[in-house]
C-alpha positions as CSV (number, residue, x, y, z in Angstrom):
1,X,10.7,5.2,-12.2
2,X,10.3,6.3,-8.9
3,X,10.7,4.0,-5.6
4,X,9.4,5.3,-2.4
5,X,12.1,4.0,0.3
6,X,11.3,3.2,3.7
7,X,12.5,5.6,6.6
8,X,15.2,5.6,8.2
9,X,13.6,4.6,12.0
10,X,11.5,2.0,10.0
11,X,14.5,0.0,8.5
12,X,16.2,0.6,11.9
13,X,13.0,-1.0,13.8
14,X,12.6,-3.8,11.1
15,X,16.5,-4.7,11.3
16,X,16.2,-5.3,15.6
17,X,12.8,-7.1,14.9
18,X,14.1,-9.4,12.3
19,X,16.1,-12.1,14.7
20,X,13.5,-11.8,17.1
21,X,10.4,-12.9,14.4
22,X,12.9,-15.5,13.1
23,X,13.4,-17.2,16.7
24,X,9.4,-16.9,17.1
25,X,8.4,-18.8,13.7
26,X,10.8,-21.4,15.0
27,X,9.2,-21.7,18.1
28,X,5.4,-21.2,16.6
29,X,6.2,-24.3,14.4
30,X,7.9,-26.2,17.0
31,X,4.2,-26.5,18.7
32,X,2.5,-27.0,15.6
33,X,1.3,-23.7,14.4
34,X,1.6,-23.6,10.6
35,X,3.9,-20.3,9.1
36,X,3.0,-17.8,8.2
37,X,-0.3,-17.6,9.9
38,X,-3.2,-17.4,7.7
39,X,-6.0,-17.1,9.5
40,X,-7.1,-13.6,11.2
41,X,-5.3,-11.7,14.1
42,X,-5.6,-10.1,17.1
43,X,-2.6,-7.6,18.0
44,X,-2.2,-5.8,21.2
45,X,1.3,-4.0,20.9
46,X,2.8,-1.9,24.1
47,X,5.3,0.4,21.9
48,X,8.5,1.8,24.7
49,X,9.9,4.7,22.4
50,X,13.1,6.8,23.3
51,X,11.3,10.0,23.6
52,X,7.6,11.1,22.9
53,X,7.6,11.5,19.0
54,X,5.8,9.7,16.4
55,X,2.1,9.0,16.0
56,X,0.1,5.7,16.7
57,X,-0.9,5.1,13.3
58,X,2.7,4.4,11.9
59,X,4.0,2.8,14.8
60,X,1.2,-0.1,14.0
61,X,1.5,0.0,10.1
62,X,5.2,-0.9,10.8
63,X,4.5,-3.3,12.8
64,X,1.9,-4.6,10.8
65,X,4.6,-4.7,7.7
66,X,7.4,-6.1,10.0
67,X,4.7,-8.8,11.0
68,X,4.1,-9.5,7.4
69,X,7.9,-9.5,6.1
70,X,8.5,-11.4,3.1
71,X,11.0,-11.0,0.1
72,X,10.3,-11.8,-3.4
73,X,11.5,-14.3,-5.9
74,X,11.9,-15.2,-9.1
75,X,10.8,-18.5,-10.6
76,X,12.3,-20.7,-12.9
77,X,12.7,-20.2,-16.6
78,X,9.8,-21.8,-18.4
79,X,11.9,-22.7,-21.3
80,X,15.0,-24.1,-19.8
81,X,13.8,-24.8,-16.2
82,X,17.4,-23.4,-15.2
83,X,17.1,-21.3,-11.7
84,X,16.1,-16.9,-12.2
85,X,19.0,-16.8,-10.5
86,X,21.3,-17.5,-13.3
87,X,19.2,-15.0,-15.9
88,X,20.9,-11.4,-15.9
89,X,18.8,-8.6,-17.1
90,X,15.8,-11.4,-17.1
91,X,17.2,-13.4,-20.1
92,X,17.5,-16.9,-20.2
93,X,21.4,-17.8,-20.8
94,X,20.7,-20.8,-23.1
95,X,19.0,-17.4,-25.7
96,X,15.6,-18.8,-25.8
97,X,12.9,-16.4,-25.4
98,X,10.0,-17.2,-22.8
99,X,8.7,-16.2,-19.2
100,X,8.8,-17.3,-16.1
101,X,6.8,-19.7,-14.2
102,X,6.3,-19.8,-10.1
103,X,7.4,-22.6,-8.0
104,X,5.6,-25.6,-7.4
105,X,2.9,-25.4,-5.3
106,X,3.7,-21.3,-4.7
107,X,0.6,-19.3,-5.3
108,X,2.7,-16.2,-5.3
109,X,6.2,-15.0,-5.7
110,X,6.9,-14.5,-2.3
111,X,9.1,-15.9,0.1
112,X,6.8,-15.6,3.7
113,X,9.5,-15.3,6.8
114,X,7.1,-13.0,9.4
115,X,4.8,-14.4,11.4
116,X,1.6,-13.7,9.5
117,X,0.7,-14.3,5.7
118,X,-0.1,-11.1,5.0
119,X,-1.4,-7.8,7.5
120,X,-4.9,-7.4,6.4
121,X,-5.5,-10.3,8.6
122,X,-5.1,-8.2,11.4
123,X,-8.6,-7.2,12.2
124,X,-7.8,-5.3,15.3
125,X,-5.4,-3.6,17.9
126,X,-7.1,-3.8,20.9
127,X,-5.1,-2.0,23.9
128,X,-1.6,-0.9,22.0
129,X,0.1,1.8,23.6
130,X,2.5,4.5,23.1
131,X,5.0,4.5,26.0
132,X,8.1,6.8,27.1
133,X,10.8,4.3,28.9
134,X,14.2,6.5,27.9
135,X,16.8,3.6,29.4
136,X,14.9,0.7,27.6
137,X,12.9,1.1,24.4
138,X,11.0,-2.3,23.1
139,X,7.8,-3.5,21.5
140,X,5.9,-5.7,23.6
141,X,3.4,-7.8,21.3
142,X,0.7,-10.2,21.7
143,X,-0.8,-12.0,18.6
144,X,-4.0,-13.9,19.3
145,X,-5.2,-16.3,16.4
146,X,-8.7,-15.8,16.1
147,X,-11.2,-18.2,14.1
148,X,-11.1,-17.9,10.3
149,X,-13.9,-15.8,8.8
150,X,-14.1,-17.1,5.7
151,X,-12.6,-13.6,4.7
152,X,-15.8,-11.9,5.6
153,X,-14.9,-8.9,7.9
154,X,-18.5,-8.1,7.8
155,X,-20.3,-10.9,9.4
156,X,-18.6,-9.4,12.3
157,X,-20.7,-6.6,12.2
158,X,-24.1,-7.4,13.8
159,X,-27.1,-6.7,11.8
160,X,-29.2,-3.8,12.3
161,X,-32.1,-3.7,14.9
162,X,-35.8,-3.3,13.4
163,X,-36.6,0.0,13.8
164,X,-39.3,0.5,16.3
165,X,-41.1,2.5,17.2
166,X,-40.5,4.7,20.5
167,X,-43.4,6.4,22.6
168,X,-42.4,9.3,24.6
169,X,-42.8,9.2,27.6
170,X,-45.9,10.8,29.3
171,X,-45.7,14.0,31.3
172,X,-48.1,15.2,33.6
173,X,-50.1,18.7,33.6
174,X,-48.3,19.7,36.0
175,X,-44.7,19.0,34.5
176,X,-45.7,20.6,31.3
């Protein structure tokens, strides 16, 4: 089996963002606003890096997966109802054979602790940045919940203008 590991700079980035997403779902709920967020997003990231390496593209896909952090779980036995956590190897210890079920009410096995559900809901990046600031490197982020689309990226998109057609425009005699 192979497993692809995450880089170095990416587990370092995710490890200082971690206590700082924590603090913000705390203060996201404390006004009301339901975690993880479900609906779509807006992201506008200023990225402050050491020195001038790295591209665009990964800086926002890790933010995107940092955004999105959650861990798996396993669910209770479905014969013994005894937590996963007490199976070894994914045997039940009371020897019966069977599955697993999911929590109730999970629709997943997932245990959600970013800010949003999952990072196809961003639907754009508008004005992130890549920045030099040597003394003080930081990710400045603004999230902006947008209305929910009903998971239609397209109607977005207007539709197509008739075609129609267009005249040239005349020339005189003397221009020709």
């Amino acid at each position: 089996m192979v497993r692809i590991l995450p880089s170095e700079a990416f587990t370092t980035m995710f490890r200082e963002c971690k206590p700082h997403i924590t603090k913000l779902r705390k203060d996201f709920a404390a006004v009301g606003v339901p975690m993880p967020i479900a609906d779509p997003v807006c992201i506008s990231a200023q990225f402050y890096r050491k020195q001038n390496s790295g591209d665009w593209n990964g800086f926002t896909q890790a933010l995107g997966d940092i955004l999105e952090w959650h861990s798996s779980i396993k669910p209770d036995c479905l014969n013994c109802e005894c937590p996963a956590v007490a199976h070894k190897g994914g045997h039940c210890p009371t020897g019966r054979a069977g599955g697993y079920k999911r929590p109730p009410g999970a629709k997943d096995n997932k245990v959600y602790k970013g800010l949003i559900q999952n990072d196809v809901l961003i639907r754009h990046w508008d004005g992130t940045r890549l920045h030099v600031d040597h003394k003080h490197p930081r990710i400045e982020v603004c999230l902006e919940i947008l209305p929910p689309d009903d998971g239609d990226q397209l109607a977005l998109v207007p539709d197509e203008p008739d075609e129609q057609e267009i005249d040239a425009p005349e020339t005189s005699d003397s221009e020709a």
